[in-house]
Backbone as JSON, one array per atom type, in Angstrom:
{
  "sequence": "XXXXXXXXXXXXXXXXXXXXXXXXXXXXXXXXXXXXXXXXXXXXXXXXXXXXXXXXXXXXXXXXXXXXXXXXXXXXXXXXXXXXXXXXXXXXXXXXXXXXXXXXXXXXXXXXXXXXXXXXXXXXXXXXXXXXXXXXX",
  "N": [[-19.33, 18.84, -28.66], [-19.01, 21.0, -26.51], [-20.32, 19.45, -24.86], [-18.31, 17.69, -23.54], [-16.69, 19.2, -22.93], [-17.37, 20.6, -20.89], [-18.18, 18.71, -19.08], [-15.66, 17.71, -18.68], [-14.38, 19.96, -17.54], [-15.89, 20.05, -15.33], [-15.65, 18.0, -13.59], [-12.7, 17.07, -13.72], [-11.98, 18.53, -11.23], [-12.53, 17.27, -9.27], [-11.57, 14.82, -9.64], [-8.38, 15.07, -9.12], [-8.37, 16.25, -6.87], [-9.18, 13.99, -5.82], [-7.36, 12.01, -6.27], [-5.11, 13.34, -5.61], [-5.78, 13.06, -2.78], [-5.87, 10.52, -2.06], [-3.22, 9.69, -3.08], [-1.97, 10.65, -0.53], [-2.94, 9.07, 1.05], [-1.26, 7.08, 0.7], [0.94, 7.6, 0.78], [1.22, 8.5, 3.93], [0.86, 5.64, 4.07], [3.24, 4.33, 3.73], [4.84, 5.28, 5.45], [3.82, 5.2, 7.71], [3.88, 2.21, 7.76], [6.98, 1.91, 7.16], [7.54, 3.03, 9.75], [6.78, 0.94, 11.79], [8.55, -1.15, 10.62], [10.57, -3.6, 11.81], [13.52, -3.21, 10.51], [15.51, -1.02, 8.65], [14.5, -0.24, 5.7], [15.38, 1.28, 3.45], [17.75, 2.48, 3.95], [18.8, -0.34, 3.69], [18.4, -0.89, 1.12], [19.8, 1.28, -0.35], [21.96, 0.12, 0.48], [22.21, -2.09, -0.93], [20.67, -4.29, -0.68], [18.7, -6.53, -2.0], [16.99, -8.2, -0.88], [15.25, -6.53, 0.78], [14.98, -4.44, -1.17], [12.55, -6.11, -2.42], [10.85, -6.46, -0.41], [10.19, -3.43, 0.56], [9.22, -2.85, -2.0], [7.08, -4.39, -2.57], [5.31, -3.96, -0.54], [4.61, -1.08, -1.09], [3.16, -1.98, -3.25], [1.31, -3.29, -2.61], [0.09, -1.7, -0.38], [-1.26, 0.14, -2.08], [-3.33, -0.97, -3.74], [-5.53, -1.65, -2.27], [-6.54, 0.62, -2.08], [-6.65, 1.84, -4.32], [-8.42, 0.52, -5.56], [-10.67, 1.41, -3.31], [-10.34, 4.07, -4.46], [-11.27, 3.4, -6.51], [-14.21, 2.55, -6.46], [-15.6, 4.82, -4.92], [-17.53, 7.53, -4.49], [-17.26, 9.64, -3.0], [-15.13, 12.18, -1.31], [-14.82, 11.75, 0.95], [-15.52, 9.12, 1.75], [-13.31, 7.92, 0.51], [-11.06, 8.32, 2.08], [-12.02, 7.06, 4.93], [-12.6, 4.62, 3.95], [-10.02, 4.17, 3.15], [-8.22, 4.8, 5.07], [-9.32, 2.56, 6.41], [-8.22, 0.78, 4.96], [-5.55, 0.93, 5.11], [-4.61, 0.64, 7.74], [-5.3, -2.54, 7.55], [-3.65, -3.89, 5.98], [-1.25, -3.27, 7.3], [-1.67, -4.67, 9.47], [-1.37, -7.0, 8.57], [1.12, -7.27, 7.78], [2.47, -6.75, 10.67], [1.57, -9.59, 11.5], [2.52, -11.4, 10.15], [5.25, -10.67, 10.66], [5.05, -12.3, 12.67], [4.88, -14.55, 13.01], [6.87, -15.45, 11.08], [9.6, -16.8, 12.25], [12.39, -14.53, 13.09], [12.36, -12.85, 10.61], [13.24, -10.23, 10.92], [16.15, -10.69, 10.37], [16.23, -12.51, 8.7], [15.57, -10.45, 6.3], [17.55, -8.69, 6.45], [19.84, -9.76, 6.37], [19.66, -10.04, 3.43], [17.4, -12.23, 2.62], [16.19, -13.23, -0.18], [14.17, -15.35, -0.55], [12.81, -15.45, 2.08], [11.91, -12.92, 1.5], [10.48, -12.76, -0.82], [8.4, -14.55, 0.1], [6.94, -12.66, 2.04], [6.32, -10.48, 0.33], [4.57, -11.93, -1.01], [2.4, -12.41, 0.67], [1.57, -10.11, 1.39], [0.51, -9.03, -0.47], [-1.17, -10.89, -1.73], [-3.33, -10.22, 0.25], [-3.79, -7.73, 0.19], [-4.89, -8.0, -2.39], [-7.22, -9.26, -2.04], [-8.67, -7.71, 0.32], [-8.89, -5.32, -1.28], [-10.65, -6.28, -3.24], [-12.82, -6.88, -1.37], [-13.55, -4.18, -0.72], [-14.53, -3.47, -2.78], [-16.5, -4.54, -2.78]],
  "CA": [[-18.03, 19.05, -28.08], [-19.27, 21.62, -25.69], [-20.74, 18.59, -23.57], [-17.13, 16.86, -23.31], [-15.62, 20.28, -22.16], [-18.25, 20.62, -19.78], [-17.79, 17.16, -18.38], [-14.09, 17.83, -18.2], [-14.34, 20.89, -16.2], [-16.84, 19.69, -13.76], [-15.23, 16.39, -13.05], [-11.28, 17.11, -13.48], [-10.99, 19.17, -10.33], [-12.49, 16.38, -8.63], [-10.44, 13.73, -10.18], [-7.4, 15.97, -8.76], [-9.03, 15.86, -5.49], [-9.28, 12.42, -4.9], [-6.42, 11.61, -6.31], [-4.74, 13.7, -4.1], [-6.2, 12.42, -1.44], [-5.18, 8.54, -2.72], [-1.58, 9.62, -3.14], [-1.67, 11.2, 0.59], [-2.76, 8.39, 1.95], [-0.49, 5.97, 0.02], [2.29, 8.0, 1.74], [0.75, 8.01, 5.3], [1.0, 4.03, 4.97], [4.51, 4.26, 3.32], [5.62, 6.3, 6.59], [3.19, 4.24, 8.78], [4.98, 0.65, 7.83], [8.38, 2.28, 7.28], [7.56, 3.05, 10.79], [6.84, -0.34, 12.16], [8.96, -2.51, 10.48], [11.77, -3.85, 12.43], [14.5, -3.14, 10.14], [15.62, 0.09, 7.46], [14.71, -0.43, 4.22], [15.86, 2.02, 2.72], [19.29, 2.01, 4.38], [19.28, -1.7, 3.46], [18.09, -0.82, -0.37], [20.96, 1.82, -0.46], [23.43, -1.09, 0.46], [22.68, -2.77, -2.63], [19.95, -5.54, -0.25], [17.67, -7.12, -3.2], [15.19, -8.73, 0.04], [14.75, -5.31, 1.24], [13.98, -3.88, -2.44], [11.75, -6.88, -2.87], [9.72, -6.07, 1.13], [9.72, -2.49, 0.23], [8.57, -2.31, -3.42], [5.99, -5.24, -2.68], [5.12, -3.66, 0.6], [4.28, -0.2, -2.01], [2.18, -2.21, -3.85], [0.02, -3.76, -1.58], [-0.99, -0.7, 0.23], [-1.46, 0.86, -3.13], [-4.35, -1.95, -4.33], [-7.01, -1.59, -1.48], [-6.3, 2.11, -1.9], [-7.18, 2.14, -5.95], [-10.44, -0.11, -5.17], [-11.09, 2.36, -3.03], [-10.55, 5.52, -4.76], [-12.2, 3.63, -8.22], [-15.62, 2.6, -6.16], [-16.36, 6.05, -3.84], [-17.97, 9.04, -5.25], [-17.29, 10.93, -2.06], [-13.82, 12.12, -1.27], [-14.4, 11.09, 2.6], [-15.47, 7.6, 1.95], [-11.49, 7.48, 0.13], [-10.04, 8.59, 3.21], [-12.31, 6.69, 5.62], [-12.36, 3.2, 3.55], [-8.56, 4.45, 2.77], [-7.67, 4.2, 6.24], [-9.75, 1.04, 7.07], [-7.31, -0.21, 4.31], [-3.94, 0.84, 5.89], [-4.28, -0.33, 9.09], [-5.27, -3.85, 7.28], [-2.21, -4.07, 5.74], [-0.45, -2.73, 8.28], [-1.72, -5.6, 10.44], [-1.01, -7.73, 7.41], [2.78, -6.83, 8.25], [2.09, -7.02, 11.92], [0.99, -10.94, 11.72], [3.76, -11.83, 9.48], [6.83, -11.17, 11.96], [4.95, -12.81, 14.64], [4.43, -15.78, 12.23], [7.87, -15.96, 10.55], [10.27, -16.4, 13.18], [13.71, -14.37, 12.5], [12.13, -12.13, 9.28], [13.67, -9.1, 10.32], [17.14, -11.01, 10.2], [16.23, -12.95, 6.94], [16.19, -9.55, 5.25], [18.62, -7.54, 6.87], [20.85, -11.05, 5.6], [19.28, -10.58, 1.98], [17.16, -13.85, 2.31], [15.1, -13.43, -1.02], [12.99, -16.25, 0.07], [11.92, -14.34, 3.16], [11.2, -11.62, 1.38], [9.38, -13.17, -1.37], [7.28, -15.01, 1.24], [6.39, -11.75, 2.63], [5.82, -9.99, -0.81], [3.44, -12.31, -1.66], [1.73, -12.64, 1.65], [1.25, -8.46, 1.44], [-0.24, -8.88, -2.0], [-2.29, -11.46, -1.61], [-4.1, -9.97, 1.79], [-4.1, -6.62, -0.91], [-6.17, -8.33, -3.58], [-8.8, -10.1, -1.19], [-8.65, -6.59, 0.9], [-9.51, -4.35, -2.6], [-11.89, -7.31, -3.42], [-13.7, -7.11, -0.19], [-13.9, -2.99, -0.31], [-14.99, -2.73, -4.05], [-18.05, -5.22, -2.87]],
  "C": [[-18.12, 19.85, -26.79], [-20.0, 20.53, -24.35], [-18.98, 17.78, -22.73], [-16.36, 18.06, -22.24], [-16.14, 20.56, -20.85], [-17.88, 19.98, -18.73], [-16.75, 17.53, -17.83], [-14.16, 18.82, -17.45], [-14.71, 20.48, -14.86], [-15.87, 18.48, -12.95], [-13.31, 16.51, -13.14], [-10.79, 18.22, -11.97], [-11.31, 17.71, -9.04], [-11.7, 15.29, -8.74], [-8.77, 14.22, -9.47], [-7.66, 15.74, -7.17], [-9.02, 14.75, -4.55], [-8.14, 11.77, -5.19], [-4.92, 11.72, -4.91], [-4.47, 13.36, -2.69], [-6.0, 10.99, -1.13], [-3.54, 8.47, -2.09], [-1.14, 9.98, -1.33], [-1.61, 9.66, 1.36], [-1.51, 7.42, 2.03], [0.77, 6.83, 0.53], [2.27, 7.99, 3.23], [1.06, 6.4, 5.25], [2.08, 3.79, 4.17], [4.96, 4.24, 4.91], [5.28, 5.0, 7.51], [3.88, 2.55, 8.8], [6.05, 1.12, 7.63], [9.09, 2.52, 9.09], [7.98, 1.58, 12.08], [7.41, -1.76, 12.09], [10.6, -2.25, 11.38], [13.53, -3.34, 11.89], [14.76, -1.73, 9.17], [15.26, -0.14, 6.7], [15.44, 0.03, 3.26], [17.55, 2.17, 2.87], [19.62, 0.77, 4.01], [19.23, -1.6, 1.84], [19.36, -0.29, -1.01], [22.45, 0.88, -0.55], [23.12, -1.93, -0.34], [21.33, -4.45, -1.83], [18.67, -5.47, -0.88], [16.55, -7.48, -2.11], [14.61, -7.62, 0.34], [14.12, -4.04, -0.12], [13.05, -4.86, -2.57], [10.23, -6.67, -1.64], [8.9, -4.54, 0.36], [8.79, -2.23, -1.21], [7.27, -3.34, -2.86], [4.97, -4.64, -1.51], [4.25, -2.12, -0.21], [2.79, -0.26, -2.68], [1.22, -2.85, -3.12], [-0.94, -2.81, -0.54], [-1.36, -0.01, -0.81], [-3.1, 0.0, -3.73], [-5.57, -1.43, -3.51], [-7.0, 0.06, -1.71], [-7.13, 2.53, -3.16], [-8.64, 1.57, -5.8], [-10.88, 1.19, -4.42], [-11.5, 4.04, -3.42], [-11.17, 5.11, -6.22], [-14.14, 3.47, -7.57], [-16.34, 3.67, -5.13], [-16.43, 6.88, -4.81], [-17.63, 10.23, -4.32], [-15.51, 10.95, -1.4], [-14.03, 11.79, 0.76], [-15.14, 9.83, 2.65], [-14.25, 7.17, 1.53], [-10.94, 7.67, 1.5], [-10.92, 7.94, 4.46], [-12.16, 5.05, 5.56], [-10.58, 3.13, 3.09], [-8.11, 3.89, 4.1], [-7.45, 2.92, 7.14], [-8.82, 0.35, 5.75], [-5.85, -0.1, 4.22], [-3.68, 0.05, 6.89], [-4.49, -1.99, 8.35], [-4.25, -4.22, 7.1], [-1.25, -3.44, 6.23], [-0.52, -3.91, 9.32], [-1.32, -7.03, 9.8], [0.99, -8.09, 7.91], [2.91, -7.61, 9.63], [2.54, -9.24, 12.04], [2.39, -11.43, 10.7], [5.37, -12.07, 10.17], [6.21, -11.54, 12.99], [5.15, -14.49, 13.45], [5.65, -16.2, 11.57], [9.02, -15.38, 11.2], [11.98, -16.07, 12.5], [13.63, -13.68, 11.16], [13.23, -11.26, 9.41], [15.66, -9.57, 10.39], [17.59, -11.42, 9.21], [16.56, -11.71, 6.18], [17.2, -8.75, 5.05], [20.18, -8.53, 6.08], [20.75, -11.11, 4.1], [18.98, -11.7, 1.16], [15.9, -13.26, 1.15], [14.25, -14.06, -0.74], [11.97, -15.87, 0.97], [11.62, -13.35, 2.51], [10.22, -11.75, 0.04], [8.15, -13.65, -1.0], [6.36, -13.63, 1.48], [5.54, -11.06, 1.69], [5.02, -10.68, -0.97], [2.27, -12.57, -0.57], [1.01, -11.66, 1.75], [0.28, -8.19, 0.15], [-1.18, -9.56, -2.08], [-3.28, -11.5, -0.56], [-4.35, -8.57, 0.58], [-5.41, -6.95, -1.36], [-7.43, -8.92, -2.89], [-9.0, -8.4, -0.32], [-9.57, -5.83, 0.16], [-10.6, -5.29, -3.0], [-13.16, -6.76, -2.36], [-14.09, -5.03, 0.06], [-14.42, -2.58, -1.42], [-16.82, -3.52, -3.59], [-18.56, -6.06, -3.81]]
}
């Protein structure tokens, strides 16, 4: 039992640590695409607009994926925040390439076109999972 407690000492401040350092970033690329996208979300979420809960929450989870690959395959808390970053800006450019590519998005959602914003959601998720794929190795 004295090996388990051990364990747990040594390794729970780090676990704290990197987590930490997960959740930071995963708010840096909240801010960072809350930044860049054309329209409110949140002001649009507030008004009751389902495309704009469907951008934002999917938009959540997609920078959240390359983020968890990342913080389950590093041992070192500055390969999380170096392979962290190289996996914001992706999906940040992910975003990017999307309103050049689907002409009239930020009107679809601001209109509460589900369609457009399912498109998008799944466009953000599936650039995620090949992303976290491609950073676990």
């Amino acid at each position: 039992m004295d090996v388990i407690f051990e364990t747990l000492r040594a390794g729970l401040p780090v676990l704290v640590l990197q987590f930490a350092v997960t959740l930071a970033l995963l708010a840096l690329g909240v801010a960072l695409y809350m930044a860049i996208t054309p329209f409110h979300e949140m002001r649009l979420v507030r008004q009751g607009n389902a495309a704009a809960g469907v951008v934002l929450g999917a938009s959540l989870v997609a920078l959240a994926i390359p983020l968890a690959a990342t913080l389950a395959t590093s041992r070192v808390t500055l390969d999380i925040v170096v392979w962290g970053l190289v996996a914001l800006v992706l999906q940040l450019l992910v975003f990017l390439a999307a309103s050049l590519l689907i002409r009239g998005l930020r009107q679809m959602i601001e209109e509460g076109n589900l369609a457009a914003a399912w498109l998008l959601a799944g466009l953000q998720l599936a650039v995620a999972l090949l992303n976290a794929g491609a950073m676990a190795g």
